[in-house]
N, C-alpha and C positions, 0 to 999 in steps of 0.2 A: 785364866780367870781365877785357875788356885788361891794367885797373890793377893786378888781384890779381898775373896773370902779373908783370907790370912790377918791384912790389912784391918780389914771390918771388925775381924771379929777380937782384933788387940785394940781397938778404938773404945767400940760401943759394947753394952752393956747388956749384949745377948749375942745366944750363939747360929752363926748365917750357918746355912749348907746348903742352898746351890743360888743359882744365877743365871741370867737369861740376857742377852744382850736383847737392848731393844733399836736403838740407833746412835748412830755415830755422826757427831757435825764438833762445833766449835767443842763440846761438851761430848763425853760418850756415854749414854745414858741405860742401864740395867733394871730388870725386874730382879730384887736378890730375895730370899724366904730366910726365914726363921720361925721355930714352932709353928709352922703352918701359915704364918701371918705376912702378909707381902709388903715389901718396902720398895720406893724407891729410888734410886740413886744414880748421883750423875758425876762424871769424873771429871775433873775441867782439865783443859789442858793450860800446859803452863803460860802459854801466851796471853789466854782469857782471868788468869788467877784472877788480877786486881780486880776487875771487872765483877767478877762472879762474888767474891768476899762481901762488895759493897752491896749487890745483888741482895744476898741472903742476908747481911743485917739490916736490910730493910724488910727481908722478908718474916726474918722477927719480930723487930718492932712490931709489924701489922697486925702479926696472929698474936700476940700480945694486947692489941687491942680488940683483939677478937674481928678482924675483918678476913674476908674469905679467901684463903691463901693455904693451898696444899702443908700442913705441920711438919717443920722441921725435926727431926732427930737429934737431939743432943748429945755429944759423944760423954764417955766419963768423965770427962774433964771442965764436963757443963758447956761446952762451944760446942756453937751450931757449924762448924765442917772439920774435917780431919789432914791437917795437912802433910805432904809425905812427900818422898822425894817423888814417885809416880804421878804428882798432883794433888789437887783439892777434891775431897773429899766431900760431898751433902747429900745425906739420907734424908728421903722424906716421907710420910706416912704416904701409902699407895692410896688413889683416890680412881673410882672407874667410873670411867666415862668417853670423853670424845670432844671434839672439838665444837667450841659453839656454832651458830648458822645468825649472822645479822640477818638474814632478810627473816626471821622467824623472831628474832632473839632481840631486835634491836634497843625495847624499850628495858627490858632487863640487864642489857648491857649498859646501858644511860645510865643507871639507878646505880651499877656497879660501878662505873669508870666516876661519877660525881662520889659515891662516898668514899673510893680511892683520895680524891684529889684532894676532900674536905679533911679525910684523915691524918694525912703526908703534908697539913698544913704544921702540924706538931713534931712533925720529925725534923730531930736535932744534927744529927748525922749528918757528914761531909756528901757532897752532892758536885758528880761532875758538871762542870757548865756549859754547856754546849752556846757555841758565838756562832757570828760568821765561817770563822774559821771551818770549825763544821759541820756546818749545814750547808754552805757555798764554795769555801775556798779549798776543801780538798781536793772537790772533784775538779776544779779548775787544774790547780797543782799536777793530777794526772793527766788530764788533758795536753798541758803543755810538755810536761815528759815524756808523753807520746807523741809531739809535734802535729797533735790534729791540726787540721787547717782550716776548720770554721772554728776553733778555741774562742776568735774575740765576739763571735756571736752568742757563745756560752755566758761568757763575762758576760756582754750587754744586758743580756736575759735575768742572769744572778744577782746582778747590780740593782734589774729594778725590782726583782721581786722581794730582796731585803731591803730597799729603803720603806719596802708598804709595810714590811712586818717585823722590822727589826725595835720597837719601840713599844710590842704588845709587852700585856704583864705577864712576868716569865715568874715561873714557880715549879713545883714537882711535876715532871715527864715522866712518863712511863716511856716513850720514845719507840718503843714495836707494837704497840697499839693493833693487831691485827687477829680476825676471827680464830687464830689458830692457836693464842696467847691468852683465850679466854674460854677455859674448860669448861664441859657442864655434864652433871651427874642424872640418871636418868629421873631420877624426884626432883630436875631442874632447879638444883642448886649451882651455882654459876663461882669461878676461880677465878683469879689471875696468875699467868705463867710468868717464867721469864724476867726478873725483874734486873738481869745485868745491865740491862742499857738505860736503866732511871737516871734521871741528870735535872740540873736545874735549866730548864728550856722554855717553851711554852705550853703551858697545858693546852692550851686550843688546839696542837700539832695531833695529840691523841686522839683529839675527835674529827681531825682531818685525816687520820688514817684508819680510824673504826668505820667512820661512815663512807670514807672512798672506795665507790663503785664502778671504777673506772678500770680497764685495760692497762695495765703497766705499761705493754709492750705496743701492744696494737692499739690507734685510737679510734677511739667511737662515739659518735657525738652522744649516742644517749647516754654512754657513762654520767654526764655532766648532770642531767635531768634525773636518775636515778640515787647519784650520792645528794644532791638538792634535796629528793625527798629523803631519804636514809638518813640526812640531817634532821630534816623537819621533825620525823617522828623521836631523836636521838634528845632533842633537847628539852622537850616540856618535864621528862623526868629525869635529866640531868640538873635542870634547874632549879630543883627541889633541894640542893646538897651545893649546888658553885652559883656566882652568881659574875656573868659575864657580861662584857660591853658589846655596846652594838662594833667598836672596830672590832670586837674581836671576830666576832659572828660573821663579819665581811670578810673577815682573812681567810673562811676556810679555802678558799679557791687558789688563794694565794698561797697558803701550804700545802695544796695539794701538785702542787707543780714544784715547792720547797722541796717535797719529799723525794722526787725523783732525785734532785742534786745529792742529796744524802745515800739515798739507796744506793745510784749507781757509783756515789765513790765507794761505799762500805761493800758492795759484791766484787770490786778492782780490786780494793786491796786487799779481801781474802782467796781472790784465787791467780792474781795475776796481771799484769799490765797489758799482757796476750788472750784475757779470755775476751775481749769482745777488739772487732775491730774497727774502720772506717765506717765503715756500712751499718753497725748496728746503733753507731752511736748518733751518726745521719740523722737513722731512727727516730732515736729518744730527741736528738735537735727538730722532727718534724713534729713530735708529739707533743712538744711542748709550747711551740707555736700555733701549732693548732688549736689546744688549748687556751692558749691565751686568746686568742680570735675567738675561741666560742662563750668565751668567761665575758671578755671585752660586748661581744651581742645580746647574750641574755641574763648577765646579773645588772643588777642596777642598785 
């Protein structure tokens, strides 16, 4: 961790001396000090680079427009990260707190993710586009290179749930939309994390992943009844800042069965074509049938 220091302190524009790791995932993320004052900082690895670059100049713009986004660090060279052969570099002012709680937090996350979306309507900035391809067809893709053998029940399933939703109006994704990407401070001031997977997709998909109360893994009918209301209460002040269609308002159901195909191809291909096998993917094939059955009985 000497190097990080080393690194930091020939970037930016004070002097670091110590460091704390905090955790390790795609990014490997540190508590580092200087004059007594705490930053934080995350290392990307080089796989995530592109990703995370497009990440944090969105995460400029925002706090540029003064919307609530942990502040970048600017290195001497006036760029928000430091790029090195060890990886990308983003310091950002330390902010304490903890992860939100939707069933406590939901209508201030409503008010949060609408002036997100109203905001990100003026950003200029290149924006991945997320299709079929993936949302549906990755996870297909490993399916079949895995030679599962219900695969054409997946298609079936993927086919119909993009012809409902492949024609919503697609605009700024935040695209991880989940309680653990939306900090808050204990004077309940409220962030957003995370913005490497922003893409031009459906905004609706965020609030079918904020409001989803459902069991990933295990299904439970009342999930369905729970994120229903977790909507209910999400939108009367989201709709103060977006202003949505009723299809869209009917798709939550439909992306929240979206999101599994997405999810489980995105955990395959970062840990393996072996981490899950016949049996778990059974699973997720029963989960989503289920699903449909209980969307098919009680939405209307």
């Amino acid at each position: 961790m000497t190097n990080i220091l080393r690194i930091l302190n020939n970037f930016y524009n004070m002097s670091f001396t110590d460091i704390r790791k905090i955790r390790d995932g795609g990014s490997v993320s540190y508590a580092v000090y200087s004059d007594n004052c705490k930053y934080f900082l995350r290392v990307i690895k080089p796989a995530f680079i592109e990703t995370a670059i497009s990440g944090v100049n969105i995460q400029v713009f925002l706090q540029n427009r003064g919307f609530s986004v942990p502040l970048v660090v600017l290195t001497k060279d006036n760029l928000p990260y430091a790029r090195t052969e060890s990886g990308l570099f983003i310091l950002y002012e330390f902010i304490e707190g903890s992860d939100s709680d939707t069933d406590q937090d939901i209508e201030d996350i409503g008010m949060l993710i609408g002036r997100l979306h109203n905001t990100m309507r003026d950003y200029t900035g290149e924006l991945k586009n997320c299709d079929r391809q993936f949302y549906i067809g990755r996870y297909i893709d490993i399916l079949i290179k895995k030679q599962y053998p219900k695969t054409d029940e997946f298609i079936k399933y993927g086919n119909s749930i993009w012809e409902k939703v492949k024609d919503l109006p697609r605009g700024y994704c935040h695209g991880d939309m989940y309680d653990g990407n939306i900090y808050k401070t204990p004077d309940k001031k409220f962030y957003i994390l995370d913005l490497d997977t922003s893409c031009n997709g459906f905004p609706m998909y965020d609030l079918a992943l904020i409001c989803n109360k459902t069991h990933y893994f295990n299904f439970d009918e009342s999930g369905y009844f729970k994120s229903k209301e977790m909507l209910s209460r999400f939108l009367p002040v989201y709709l103060k800042y977006i202003t949505l269609t009723k299809t869209e308002i009917d798709a939550f159901y439909d992306l929240i069965a979206l999101y599994h195909f997405a999810l489980q191809a995105t955990i395959i291909e970062n840990n393996g074509l072996d981490c899950v096998n016949n049996e778990c993917l059974d699973k997720q094939l029963d989960w989503l049938l289920r699903w449909k059955e209980i969307c098919g009985r009680y939405y209307r």
